[in-house]
KOLFIVEX-920626 format. One record per residue (C-alpha): z, x, y. Coordinates in steps of 0.25 Angstrom, whole numbers, plus 5000, padded with zeros to 4 digits. Example, Ala and Ser with C-alpha at 12.3 -4.5 7.8 and 13.67 -1.06 7.14 Angstrom:
503150494982/502950554996/
// end
This chain:
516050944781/514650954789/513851044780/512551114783/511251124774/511351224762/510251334763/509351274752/509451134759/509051214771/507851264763/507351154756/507251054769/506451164778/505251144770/505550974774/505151014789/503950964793/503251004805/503550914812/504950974812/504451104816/503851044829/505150974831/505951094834/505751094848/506250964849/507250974840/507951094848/507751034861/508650924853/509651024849/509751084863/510250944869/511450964862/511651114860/511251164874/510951054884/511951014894/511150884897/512150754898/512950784888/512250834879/512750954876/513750984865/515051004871/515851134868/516851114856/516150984851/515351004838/514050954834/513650884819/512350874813/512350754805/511250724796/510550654786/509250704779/508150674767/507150764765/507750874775/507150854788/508450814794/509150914789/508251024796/508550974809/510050954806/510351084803/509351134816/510351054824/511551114816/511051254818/510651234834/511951174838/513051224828/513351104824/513751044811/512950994800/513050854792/512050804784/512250634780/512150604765/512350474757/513250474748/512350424738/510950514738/509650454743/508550454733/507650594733/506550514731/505850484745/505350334741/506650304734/507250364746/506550274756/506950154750/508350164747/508650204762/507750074765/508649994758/509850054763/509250034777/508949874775/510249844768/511049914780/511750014768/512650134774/512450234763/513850324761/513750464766/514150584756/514950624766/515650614782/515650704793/517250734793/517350784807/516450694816/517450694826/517250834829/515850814833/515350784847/513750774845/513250734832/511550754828/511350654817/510050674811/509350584799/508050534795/507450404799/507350314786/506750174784/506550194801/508050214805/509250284801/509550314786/510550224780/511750374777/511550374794/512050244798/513250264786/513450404794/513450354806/514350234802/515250344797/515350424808/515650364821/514850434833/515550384844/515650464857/514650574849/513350614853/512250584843/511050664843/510150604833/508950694824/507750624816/506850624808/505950524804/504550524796/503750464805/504050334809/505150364821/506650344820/506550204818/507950124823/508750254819/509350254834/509650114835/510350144821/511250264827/511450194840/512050074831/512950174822/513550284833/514150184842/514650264853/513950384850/512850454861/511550454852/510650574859/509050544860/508750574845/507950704840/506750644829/505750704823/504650674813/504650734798/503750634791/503350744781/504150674767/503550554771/502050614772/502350684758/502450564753/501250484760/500450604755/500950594741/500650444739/499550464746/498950564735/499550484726/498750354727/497550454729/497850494713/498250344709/496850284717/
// end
């Protein structure tokens, strides 16, 4: 069943937000408010339907918009997880999602929304990895079949864009009504990482 985030989880990933999240807020509620109080085309949720918060996060970012969006609108909360963990290690991280992306591999979910039917508006949020979707949201969305939904997509990226994620969704929601997409930048674990190798060849030169 859709579960939120523990307490300490809750914890831990506050200190992953960058500033750059901070000055997304406005954005990111005007983005909520499309759903949860406009009445523009149809945008609006219905009353009686339901909401899910779908997600799928690495170093947390992800998940601190997610459980914004759950809180804002009432809606219930899944986060997306490969059967099979990912490396902790960043680089080790990177390449194996790389690989995965080339070879075309659906990586199997630890588990499936159990109820999709009873939700009318789904926000499926992710990461952008190797420039578009990450391989456990194509297996998601091959699992889980959108049709006569509304999608409202959340991203984050480290600085180079979404990439072809939209082409990607638009390919595996068939039938679905994919909503202008809310993205934001949180570049901060790759800039760690710059500066570390950076001091790095500083000590080795």
């Amino acid at each position: 069943m859709p579960a939120g985030p523990s307490r300490e989880d809750a914890l831990q990933v506050a200190d992953l937000v960058s500033r750059r999240a901070i000055l997304a807020v406005p954005a990111l509620l005007a983005f909520t408010c499309t759903a949860a109080c406009a009445e523009e085309e149809g945008a609006a949720v219905m009353p009686g339907s339901k909401t899910l918060v779908a997600y799928l996060t690495r170093s947390g970012n992800t998940r601190v918009i997610a459980g914004t969006l759950q809180r804002a609108l009432g809606a219930d909360l899944f986060e997306i997880r490969s059967a099979q963990p990912y490396p902790e290690d960043y680089e080790r991280h990177v390449a194996q999602a790389q690989r995965e992306r080339d070879s075309g591999y659906a990586p199997p979910l630890a588990e499936r929304v159990a109820n999709l039917a009873a939700y009318d508006m789904v926000y499926l949020g992710f990461p952008i990895w190797g420039e578009t979707t990450p391989p456990p949201i194509r297996t998601f969305l091959m699992a889980h079949p959108l049709a006569g939904k509304t999608v409202r997509p959340f991203i984050t990226h480290g600085g180079y864009g979404v990439g072809n994620s939209l082409k990607v969704l638009a390919e595996h929601a068939a039938g679905a009504r994919i909503e202008p997409p809310f993205v934001m930048e949180a570049d901060q674990e790759r800039r760690t990482l710059n500066a570390v190798n950076g001091w790095l060849d500083q000590i080795r030169g």
